[in-house]
C-alpha positions as CSV (number, residue, x, y, z in Angstrom):
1,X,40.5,31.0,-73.8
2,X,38.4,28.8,-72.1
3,X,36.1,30.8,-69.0
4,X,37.4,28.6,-66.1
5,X,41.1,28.6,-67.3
6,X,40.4,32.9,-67.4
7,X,38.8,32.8,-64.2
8,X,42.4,30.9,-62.5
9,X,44.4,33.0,-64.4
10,X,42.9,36.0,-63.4
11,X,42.9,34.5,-59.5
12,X,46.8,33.9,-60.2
13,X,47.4,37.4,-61.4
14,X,45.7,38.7,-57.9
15,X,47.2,36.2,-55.2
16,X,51.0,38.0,-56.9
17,X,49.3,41.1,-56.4
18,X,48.3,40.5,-53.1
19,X,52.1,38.7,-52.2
20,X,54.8,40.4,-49.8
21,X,57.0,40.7,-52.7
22,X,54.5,42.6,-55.0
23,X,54.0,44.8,-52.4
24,X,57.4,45.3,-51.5
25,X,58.1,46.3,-55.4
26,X,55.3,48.6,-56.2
27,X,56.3,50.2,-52.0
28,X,59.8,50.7,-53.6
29,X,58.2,51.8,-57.4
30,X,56.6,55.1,-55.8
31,X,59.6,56.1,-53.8
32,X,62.0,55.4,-56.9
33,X,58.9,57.5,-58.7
34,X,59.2,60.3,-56.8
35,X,62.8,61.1,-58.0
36,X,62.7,61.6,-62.0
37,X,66.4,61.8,-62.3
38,X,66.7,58.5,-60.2
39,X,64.0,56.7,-61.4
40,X,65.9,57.8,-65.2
41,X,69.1,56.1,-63.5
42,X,67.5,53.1,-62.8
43,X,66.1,52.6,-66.0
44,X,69.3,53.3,-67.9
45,X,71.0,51.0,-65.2
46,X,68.3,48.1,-66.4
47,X,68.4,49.0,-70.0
48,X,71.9,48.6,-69.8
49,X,72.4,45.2,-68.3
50,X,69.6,43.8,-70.4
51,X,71.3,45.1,-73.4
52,X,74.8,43.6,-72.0
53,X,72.9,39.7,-71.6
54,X,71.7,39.9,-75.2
55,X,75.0,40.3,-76.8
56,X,77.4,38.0,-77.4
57,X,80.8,40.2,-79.0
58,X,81.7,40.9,-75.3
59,X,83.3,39.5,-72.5
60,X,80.7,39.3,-69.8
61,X,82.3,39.4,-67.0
62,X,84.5,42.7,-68.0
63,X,81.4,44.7,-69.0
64,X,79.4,43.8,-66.0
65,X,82.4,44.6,-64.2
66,X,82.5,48.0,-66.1
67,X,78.6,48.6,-65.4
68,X,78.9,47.8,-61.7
69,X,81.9,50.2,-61.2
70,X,79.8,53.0,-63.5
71,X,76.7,52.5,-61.4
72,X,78.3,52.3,-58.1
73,X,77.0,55.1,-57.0
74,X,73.1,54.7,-57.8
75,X,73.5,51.3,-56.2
76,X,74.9,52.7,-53.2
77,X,71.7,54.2,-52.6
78,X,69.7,51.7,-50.0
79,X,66.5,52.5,-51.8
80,X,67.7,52.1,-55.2
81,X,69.3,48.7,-54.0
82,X,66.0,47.9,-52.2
83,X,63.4,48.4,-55.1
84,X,66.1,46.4,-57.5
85,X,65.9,43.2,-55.4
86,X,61.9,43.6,-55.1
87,X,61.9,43.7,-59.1
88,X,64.3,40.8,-59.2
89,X,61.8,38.9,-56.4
90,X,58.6,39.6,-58.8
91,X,61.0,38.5,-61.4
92,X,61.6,35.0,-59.7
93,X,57.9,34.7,-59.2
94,X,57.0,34.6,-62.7
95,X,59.9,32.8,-63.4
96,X,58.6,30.1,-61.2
97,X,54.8,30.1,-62.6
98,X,56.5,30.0,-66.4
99,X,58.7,27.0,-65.3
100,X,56.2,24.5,-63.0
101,X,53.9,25.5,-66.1
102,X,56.3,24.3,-69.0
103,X,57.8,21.4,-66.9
104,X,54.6,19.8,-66.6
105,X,52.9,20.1,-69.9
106,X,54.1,17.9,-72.6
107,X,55.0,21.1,-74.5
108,X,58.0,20.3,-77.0
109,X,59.8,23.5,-76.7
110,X,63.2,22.2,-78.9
111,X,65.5,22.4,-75.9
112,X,65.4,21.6,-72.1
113,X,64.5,24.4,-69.6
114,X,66.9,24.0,-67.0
């Protein structure tokens, strides 16, 4: 990769680092750490609803519904719920670099983004 494009991404990669929302998540990471069984819940929670957007034999709404209801109870847990929405805001971030990236090269992907 060219040096100067290295040297941008690298400053990208620090300025999320240094963001609110990074913070926030890797704040909400150690807490959700410190609990092994929790931090197992969490993951099986995540593993879960990633597996559930991949496949397409299901109805959607019914097993999201059925994973919400299951999980109730982690997701009543304010730190639980807090250190979700920081992943989803990191998430978005990324999302957001991917997209003004793609959207403004003349990169032919086969298919619109959004």
């Amino acid at each position: 990769m060219d040096e100067q494009l290295e040297e941008i991404v690298t400053g990208l990669v620090e300025r999320v680092k240094e963001s609110q929302e990074y913070r926030e998540y890797r704040r909400m990471h150690e807490i959700i750490h410190q609990d092994p069984d929790k931090e197992r819940a969490v993951n099986e929670y995540r593993r879960q609803i990633f597996e559930l957007q991949k496949r397409r034999d299901v109805d959607l709404f019914t097993e999201a519904d059925r994973l919400e209801r299951e999980f109730a109870p982690l997701r009543a847990e304010p730190y639980v719920n807090q250190y979700l929405d920081a992943e989803l805001a990191i998430c978005r971030i990324v999302q957001h670099i991917n997209y003004s990236l793609m959207s403004e090269m003349d990169f032919d992907l086969g298919f619109e983004l959004y």
